[in-house]
Structures are given as C-alpha cells and as structure tokens.
C-alpha distance (Angstrom), angle and dihedral (degrees) to the residues before:
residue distance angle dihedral
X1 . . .
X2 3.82 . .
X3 3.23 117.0 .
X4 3.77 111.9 -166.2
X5 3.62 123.1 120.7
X6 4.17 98.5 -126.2
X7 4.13 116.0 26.7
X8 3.53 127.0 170.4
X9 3.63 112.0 -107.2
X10 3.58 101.5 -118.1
X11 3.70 86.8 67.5
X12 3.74 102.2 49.8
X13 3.98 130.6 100.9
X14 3.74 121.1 -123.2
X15 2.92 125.2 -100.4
X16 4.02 101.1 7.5
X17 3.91 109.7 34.6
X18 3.87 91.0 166.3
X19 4.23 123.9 58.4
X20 3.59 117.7 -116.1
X21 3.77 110.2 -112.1
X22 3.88 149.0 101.7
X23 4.00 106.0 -1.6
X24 3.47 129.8 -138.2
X25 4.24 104.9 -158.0
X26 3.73 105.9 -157.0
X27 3.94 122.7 -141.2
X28 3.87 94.2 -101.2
X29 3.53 126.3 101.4
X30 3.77 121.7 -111.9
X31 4.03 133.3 -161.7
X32 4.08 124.4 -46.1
X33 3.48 121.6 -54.5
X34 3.75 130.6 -144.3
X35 3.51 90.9 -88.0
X36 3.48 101.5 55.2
X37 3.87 91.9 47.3
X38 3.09 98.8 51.5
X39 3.69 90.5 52.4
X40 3.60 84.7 69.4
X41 3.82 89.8 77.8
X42 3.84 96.9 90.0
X43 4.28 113.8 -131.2
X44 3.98 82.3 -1.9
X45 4.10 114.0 137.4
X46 3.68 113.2 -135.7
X47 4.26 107.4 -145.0
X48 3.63 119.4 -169.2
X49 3.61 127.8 -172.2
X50 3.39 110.5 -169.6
X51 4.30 139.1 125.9
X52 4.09 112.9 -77.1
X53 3.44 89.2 -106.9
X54 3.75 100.6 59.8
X55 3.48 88.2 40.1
X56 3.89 101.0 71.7
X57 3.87 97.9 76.4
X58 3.79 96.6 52.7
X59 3.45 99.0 51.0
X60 3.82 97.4 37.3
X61 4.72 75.8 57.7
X62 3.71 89.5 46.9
X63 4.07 88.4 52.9
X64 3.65 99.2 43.6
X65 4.20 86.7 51.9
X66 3.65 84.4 55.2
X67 3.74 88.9 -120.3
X68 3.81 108.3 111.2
X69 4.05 89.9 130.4
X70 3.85 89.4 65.1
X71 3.88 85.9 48.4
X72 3.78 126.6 85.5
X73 3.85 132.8 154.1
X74 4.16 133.9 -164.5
X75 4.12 105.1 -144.2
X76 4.09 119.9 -133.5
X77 3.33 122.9 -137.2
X78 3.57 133.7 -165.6
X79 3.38 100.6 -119.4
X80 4.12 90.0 62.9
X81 3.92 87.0 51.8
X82 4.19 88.4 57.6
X83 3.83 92.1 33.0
X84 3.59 94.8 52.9
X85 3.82 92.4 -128.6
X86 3.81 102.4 124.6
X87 4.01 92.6 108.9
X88 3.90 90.9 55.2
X89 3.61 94.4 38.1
X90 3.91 92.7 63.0
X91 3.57 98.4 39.9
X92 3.74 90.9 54.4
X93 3.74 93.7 27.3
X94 3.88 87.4 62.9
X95 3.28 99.2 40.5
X96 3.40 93.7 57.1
X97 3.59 90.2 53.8
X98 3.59 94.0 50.3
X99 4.22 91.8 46.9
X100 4.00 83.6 51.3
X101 4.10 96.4 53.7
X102 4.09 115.2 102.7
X103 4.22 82.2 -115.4
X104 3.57 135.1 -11.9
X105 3.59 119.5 -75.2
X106 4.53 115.3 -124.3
X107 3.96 83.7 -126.1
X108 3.43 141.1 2.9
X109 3.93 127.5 -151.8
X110 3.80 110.3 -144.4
X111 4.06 118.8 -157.6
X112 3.65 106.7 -155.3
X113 4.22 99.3 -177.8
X114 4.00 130.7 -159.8
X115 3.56 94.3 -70.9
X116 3.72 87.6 78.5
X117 3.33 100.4 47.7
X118 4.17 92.2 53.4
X119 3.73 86.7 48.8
X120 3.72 91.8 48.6
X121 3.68 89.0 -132.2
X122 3.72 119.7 -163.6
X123 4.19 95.4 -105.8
X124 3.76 92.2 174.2
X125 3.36 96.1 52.7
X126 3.94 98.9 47.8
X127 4.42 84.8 54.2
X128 3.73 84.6 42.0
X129 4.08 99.3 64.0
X130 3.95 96.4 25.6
X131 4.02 84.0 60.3
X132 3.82 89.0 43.4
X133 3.49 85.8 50.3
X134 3.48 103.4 49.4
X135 3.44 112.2 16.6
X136 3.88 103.0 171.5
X137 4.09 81.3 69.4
X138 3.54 121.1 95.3
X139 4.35 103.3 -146.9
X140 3.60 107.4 -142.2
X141 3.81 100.2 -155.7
X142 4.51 102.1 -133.8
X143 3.65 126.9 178.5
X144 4.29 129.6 -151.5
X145 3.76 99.8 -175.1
X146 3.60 105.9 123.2
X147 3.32 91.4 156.1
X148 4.13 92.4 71.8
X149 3.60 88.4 55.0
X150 3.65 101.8 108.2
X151 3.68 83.2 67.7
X152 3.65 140.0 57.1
X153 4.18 114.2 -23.2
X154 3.72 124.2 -10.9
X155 3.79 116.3 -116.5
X156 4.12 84.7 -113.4
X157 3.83 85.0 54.7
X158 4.61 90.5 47.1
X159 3.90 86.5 38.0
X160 3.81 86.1 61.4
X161 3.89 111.3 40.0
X162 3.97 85.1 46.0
X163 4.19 89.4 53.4
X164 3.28 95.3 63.4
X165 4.54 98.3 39.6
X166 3.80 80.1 87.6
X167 4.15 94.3 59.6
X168 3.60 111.5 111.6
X169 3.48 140.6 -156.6
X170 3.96 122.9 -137.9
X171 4.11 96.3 -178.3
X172 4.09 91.1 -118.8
X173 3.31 122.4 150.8
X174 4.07 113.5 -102.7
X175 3.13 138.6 176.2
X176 3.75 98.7 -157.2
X177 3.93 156.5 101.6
X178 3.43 124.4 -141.1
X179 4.09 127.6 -155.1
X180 3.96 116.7 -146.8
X181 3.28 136.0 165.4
X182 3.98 93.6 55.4
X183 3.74 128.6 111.8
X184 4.26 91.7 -153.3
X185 3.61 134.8 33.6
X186 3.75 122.4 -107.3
X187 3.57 114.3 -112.0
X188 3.86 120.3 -98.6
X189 3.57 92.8 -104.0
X190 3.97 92.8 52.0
X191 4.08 103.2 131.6
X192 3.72 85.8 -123.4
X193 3.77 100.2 64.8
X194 4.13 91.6 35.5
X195 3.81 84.0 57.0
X196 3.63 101.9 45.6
X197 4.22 93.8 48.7
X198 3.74 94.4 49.4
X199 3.94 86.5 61.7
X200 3.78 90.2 44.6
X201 4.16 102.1 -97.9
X202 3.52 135.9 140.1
X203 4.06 111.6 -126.2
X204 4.01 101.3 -148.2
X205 3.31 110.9 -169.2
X206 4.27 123.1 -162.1
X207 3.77 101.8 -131.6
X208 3.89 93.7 48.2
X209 3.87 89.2 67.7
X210 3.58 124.0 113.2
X211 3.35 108.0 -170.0
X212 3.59 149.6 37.9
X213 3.53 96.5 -113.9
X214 3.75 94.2 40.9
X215 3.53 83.3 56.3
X216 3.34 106.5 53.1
X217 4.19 94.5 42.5
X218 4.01 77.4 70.0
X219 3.87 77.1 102.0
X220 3.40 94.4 67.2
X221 3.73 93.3 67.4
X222 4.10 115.7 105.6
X223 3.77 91.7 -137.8
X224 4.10 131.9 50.6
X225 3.23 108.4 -160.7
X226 4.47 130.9 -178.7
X227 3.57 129.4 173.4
X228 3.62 101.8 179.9
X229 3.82 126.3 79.1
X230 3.83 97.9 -123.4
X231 4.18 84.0 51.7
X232 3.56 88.1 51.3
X233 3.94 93.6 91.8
X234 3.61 101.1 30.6
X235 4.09 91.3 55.8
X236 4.15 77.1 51.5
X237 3.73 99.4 59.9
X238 3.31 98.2 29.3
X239 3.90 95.1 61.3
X240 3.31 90.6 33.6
X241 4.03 91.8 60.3
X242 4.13 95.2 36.8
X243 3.94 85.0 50.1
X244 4.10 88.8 -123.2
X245 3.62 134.0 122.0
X246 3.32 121.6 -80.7
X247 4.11 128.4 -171.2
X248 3.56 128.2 -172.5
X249 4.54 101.7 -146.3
X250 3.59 97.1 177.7
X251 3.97 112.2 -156.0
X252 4.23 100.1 -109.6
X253 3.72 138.0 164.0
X254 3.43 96.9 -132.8
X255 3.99 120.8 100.8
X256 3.65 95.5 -149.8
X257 3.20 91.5 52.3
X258 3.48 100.9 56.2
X259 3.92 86.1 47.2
X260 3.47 93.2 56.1
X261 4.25 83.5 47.4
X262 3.42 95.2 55.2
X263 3.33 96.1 38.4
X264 3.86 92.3 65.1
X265 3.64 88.3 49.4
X266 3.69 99.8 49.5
X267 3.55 80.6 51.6
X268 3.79 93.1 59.0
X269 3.72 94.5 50.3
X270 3.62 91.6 48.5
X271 3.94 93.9 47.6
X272 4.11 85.9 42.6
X273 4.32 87.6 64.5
X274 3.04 94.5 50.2
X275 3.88 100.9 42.2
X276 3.74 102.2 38.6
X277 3.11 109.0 -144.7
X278 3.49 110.8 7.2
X279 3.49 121.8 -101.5
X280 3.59 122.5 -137.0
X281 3.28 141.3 -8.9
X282 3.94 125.8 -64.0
X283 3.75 133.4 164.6
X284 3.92 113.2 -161.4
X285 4.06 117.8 -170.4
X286 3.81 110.1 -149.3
X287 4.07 94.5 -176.4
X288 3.98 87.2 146.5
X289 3.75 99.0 -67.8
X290 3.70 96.5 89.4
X291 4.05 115.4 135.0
X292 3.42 104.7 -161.4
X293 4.33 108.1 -137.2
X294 4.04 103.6 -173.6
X295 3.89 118.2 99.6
X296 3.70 94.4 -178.8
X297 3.95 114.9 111.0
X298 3.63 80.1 9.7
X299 3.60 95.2 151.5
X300 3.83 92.8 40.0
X301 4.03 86.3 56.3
X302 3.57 88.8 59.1
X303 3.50 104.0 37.9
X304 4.49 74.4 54.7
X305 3.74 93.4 52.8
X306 3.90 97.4 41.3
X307 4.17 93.6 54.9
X308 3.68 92.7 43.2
X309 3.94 99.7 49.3
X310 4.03 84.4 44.6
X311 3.12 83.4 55.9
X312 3.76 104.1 53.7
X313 3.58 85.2 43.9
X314 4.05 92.0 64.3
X315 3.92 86.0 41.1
X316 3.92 91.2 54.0
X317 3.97 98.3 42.5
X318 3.64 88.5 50.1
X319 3.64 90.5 55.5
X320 3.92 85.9 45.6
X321 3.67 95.5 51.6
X322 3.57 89.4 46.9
X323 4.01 97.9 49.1
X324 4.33 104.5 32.2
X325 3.31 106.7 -169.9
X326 3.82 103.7 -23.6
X327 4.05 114.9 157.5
X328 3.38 105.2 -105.7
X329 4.18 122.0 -152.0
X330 4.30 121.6 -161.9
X331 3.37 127.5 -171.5
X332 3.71 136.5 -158.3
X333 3.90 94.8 -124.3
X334 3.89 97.5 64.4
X335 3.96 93.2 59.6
X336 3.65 149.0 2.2
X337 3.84 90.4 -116.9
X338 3.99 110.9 45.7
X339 4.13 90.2 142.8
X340 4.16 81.0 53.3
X341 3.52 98.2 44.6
X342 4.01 95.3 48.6
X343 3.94 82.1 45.5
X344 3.41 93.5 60.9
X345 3.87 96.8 38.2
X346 3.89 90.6 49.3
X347 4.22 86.6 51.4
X348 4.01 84.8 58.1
X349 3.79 92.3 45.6
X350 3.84 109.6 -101.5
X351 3.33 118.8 157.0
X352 4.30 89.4 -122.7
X353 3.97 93.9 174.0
X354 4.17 98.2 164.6
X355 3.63 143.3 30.2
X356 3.61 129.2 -173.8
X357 3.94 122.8 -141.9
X358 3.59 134.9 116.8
X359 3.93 97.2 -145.0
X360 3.47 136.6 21.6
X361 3.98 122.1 -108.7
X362 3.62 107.6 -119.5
X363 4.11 84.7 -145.8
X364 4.09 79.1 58.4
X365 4.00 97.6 51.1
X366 4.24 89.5 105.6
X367 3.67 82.7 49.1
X368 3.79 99.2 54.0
X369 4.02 90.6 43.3
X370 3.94 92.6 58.4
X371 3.59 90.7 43.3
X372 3.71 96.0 50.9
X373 3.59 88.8 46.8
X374 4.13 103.8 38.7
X375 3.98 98.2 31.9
X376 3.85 100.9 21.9
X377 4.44 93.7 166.9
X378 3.90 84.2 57.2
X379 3.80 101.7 130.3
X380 3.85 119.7 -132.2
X381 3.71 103.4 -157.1
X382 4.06 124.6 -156.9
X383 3.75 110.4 -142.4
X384 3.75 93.9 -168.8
X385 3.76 104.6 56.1
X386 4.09 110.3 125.6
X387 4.14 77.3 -129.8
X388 4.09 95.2 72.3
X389 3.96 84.1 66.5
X390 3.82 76.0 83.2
X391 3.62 112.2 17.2
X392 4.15 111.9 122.1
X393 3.84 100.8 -96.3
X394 4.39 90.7 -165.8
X395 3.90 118.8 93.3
X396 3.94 118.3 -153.8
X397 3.68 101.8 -122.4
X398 3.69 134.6 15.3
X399 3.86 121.9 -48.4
X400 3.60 148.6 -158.1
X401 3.66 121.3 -153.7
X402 3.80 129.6 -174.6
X403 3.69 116.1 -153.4
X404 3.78 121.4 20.6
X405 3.89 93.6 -97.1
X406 3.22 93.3 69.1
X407 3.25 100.8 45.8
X408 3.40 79.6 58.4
X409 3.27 97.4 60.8
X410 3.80 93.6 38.8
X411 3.80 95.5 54.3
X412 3.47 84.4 -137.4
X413 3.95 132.3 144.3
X414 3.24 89.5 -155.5
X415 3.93 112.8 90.2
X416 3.86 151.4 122.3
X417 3.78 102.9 -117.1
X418 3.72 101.6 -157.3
X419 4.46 136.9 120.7
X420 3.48 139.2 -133.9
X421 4.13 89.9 -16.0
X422 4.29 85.5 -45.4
X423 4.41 93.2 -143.6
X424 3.83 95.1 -27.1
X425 4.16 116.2 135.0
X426 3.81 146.7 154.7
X427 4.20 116.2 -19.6
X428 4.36 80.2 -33.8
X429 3.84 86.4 65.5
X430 3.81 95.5 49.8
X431 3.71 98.4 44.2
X432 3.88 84.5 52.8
X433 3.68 103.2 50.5
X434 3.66 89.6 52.0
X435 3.96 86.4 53.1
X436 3.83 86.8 46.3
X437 3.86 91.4 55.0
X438 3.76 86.8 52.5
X439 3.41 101.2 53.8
X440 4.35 89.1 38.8
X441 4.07 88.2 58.7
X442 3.86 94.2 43.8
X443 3.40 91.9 48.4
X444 3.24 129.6 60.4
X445 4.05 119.3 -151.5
X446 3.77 142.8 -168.6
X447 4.16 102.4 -94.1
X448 4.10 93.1 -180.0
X449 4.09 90.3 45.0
X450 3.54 97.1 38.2
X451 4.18 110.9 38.3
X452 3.70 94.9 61.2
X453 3.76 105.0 61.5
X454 2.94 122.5 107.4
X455 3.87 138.3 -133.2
X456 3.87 93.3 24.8
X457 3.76 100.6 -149.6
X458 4.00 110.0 21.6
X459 3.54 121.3 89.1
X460 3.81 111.8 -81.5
X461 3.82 127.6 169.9
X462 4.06 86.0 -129.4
C-alpha cells in the first residue's frame, strides 16, 4: 500500500489509494456533523449521554448554531461504568432532562455513544420505558460512536435513516415529491424542482420545514426523493415502509448521467397520470446505470437535454475564458464527485492538476478509470497523512481551489467554499459551479477566517 501523501493517479489502487494509519486532521472544516443534522428535526431536543470529556465538542456545535436550548446532555461517570448502572442512569438521566424543559419537546433525538455498546447495554429497553414514559414524544433513535466507524454505517448514515422512522402518512391526496436525506435545499433552479412544477408538483424539500408537524407530513408526499450518498439508504427505507416510490438522483458531473436520471423520473410522472395514484411500492436506484424506458414526450426530452447541456457548455467556456490555464485544486469535501467534477473540467481544458480525498467513491469508480487512463499525472492527494503537518502549503502562481480543504492546502484565497454539492443538481448544478468558480477566482477571500467554520450552510452565530 503506498503510502505517500500526493501520487499520480495512474499509480493508485481502487478504492483505497492511501494506507490506513496515524492521521493528521487538518484545520479545515469538513461535512455536517451530528449536531447539525439533527438540528434539521424542527422543535426536536437533541439528548446526549455521554462522559464530560466527549461532551465538549457537541455542545461547543450546538452553541455556534445558536441552538443550545434544543441541546441537552446526561454526564457518565466512572463509577456507573464499574457499577453497571449506565442503563438506569440514561433512562432517568433523560427523563430528568425532559421533566426540567420549559414544555415538552414533539421528539427527542437520543445519542447513546460507544460506551454502550462495550457495556452491551440494554438499548431497547432504555427507548422502551422513555416512550412508556412519555408517550406524546416521538424517540429519535441517534448514535455517537465514531469509533465503530470503520465498520458497518457511520453514525451520520444511523442519524439519518432513524430521522425520517417518525414520517407519517395521513392517506391525503398530494400532488407532491419530497427530498430527504439532505442537510440544504436545492436551489430554485435545481432541474429537479423545474421538472416537477412543469407537470404540476410541489417539490418539498426537508430543511425548508418549520415545524414538527410540517415535518413529519413529509410522508404524505407521493415521491421520496435523495441526491446525496448518505440519503441514498434512508430515501430506501423510507419508501419502502410508506409503500411510495423512492429514487436515489445522485448529484454527478456527468451529462449522461443526469439524462439517464431524469429520464427515470420523467418516467415516474408519466406512469403516475396514468396510474392515479400509484400503486404499490417500488424503489428505483439511479446511481448512473439508469436506462430510461418511456418514449412519450420523447422529442420534448431531448429538445430538454440539448438546451440545458448547451447551456452548461456556455457556463463552462466562460469560466475557461475567464481562468486560461490556471492550476486548478478539488477536494473531496466540496462534493460527492471530485474525480467527476475534475473529469469534466479536464474534458473542457482546465488545467485540474490535484484532488484531495482519502478514498475513492464507489459511485466515482467510472470516474477514476477515465482519469487514470485520459489524465494519468493527475495527482490524488491524501489530506490525512501525519506528513501534511509539514508539507509546503504555498503554490507558485495563482490558484483556484474548490472546497475549503483545498484551499487549505493551496494557501490560496481563492476558493469555492461549499459541502457535499451545498444546493447544486442536474445540468442547474453544473452551470452553477462553473459560475461559482468565477466568482471564487475574481474574488479573493479570507482562507484562515473562513476554512475553519464549521457547519457550512446552517445557521451558526460565527
């Protein structure tokens, strides 16, 4: 396993370029945290019960979203570990929590954390009484165990399947699709909600809700939609419970693939007029191998896809024109797809020489085999290697960086500060990243104020 901290691509292994080892964490903020995602669950109370010393990062997120009232936490001692009493601290430990708020809360997301696992501590049973207890709660089941991570589903993955268990479905009829599994909305001019309204239905979208109740009618919506890959399984389960469609649209670079994408959900709508409502349950996966089977509107659908990639071309040869032949640097923490986006910036002649990640998205393994065979010196860069403690951090000419890491890296001003694809999708998504690059090399920004915040996106007090 090669353990350098830049390689050229041609060299490096799929999926895992980079060995597994000491890690260096650089001073750059990455994607959500548990905190800010669970914020996402309006009026909800987030409960952690946890030891002091884990404790001080979570609340110190909670304050900087300005939402330490919806934040509370039940301390572990050492004592319980050797006693045994962990189970009966948290149930009492919460409910004291929960007696001690100005008014109970519609739902409450509980963090158990690795200490109960170890201890093999009774999880069922500590839901079990709290929801005897307190009934008019919905228990939003959370998990803080980073350290099981390298197995099995991250607690940002858990955190979001259990989010949406409390979704409910009233049986009214509604003309509308709802997107989950996101922690921002997709701008108005996403392709998804242009689609949707030209064919009469409402685009709800999670983080625009309100309120509890607003939140959990999300159910009601024909449609589940996710375009992220940490949505991919919630959409999944959650269709798959409600008995409604669910499709997985991952945001991508690629113009075929978003053909294919909206292909399969023109397809839908079209199925959905003549079968009104839709019977059944169905969960379709569009992860780029979509084949799209209607041949109604056919020409309209092409007529669709022919002004919106002309129009992403403009977009991109602007950004060209404005740019030449400036090195370009991507990393991994502004979207899902960095191998796809420096595919499709290499196709329109930038000079993409870096990009950041320290394992390769299995949704980007198409991506990785055109790039080791079309741009073979490309340089995959690790960004946890112990080695970037002292790895030059200055560039020799002027720079454009995408995502804040590697800007970071870079030591440049001159950046697109956005994560996991921020409210980029379809042709919409391309068109504006290109704009975003324009505006990041015109305009120069503050990398040391800037690249540490954290929670890029939800309200913080920073």
């Amino acid at each position: 396993m090669i353990q350098n901290i830049e390689i050229p691509i041609r060299e490096a292994e799929y999926p895992a370029p980079f060995a597994h080892a000491l890690e260096f964490n650089p001073p750059a903020h990455g994607t959500w945290n548990i905190v800010h995602i669970g914020m996402n669950v309006p009026e909800a109370q987030q409960i952690y019960v946890c030891a002091v010393n884990c404790m001080r990062g979570v609340v110190l997120t909670a304050a900087e979203m300005n939402r330490a009232e919806r934040f509370s936490f039940v301390i572990l001692k050492e004592e319980d570990l050797i006693e045994g009493t962990v189970e009966d601290i948290t149930i009492q430990g919460v409910a004291d929590v929960l007696r001690k708020l100005p008014k109970l809360p519609p739902a409450v997301c509980l963090f158990t954390v690795c200490t109960h696992h170890f201890l093999g501590c009774d999880i069922n049973r500590i839901y079990r009484e709290l929801e005897e207890e307190f009934p008019e709660i919905d228990f939003i089941r959370g998990y803080m165990d980073p350290i099981l991570q390298k197995e099995g589903l991250t607690p940002d993955q858990k955190l979001r399947i259990s989010m949406y268990r409390v979704l409910k479905d009233a049986h009214t009829e509604k003309d509308s699709a709802a997107l989950i599994g996101t922690n921002v909305s997709l701008a108005d001019t996403c392709d998804l909600k242009r689609l949707l309204a030209a064919e009469g239905i409402s685009f709800l979208q999670m983080p625009d809700t309100e309120s509890y109740e607003e939140y959990v009618r999300l159910g009601e919506a024909d449609l589940f939609l996710s375009v992220v890959p940490n949505g991919r399984l919630p959409v999944q389960l959650t269709a798959q419970r409600l008995g409604k469609k669910g499709l997985y649209l991952p945001m991508t670079f690629d113009y075929e693939e978003i053909k294919n994408q909206e292909n399969v959900l023109l397809d839908w709508v079209e199925q959905r007029k003549r079968e009104s409502p839709v019977k059944g349950m169905e969960v379709t996966d569009c992860n780029g191998s979509c084949l799209a089977s209607g041949d109604r509107g056919a020409t309209d659908r092409e007529q669709w896809f022919s002004q919106e990639i002309a129009a992403c071309e403009e977009s991109l040869l602007q950004a060209k024109q404005l740019m030449g032949d400036a090195p370009v640097w991507i990393d991994y923490v502004v979207h899902p797809r960095p191998l796809g986006l420096a595919k499709l910036l290499l196709q329109h002649g930038f000079r993409v020489e870096k990009v950041f990640l320290n394992a390769v998205n299995t949704e980007e393994e198409a991506a990785f085999s055109w790039l080791q065979r079309e741009a073979p010196e490309l340089l995959l860069c690790s960004t946890i290697q112990p080695l970037n403690r002292i790895h030059p951090r200055k560039t020799r000419e002027k720079t454009l960086a995408i995502g804040p890491q590697a800007a970071w890296f870079a030591g440049t001003g001159y950046f697109v500060n956005m994560v996991e694809g921020g409210n980029l999708q379809g042709f919409d998504g391309i068109r504006r990243m290109a704009q975003l690059m324009q505006e990041a090399w015109c305009e120069e920004k503050d990398t040391r104020d800037l690249v540490p915040r954290k929670g890029l996106g939800c309200e913080s007090c920073v």
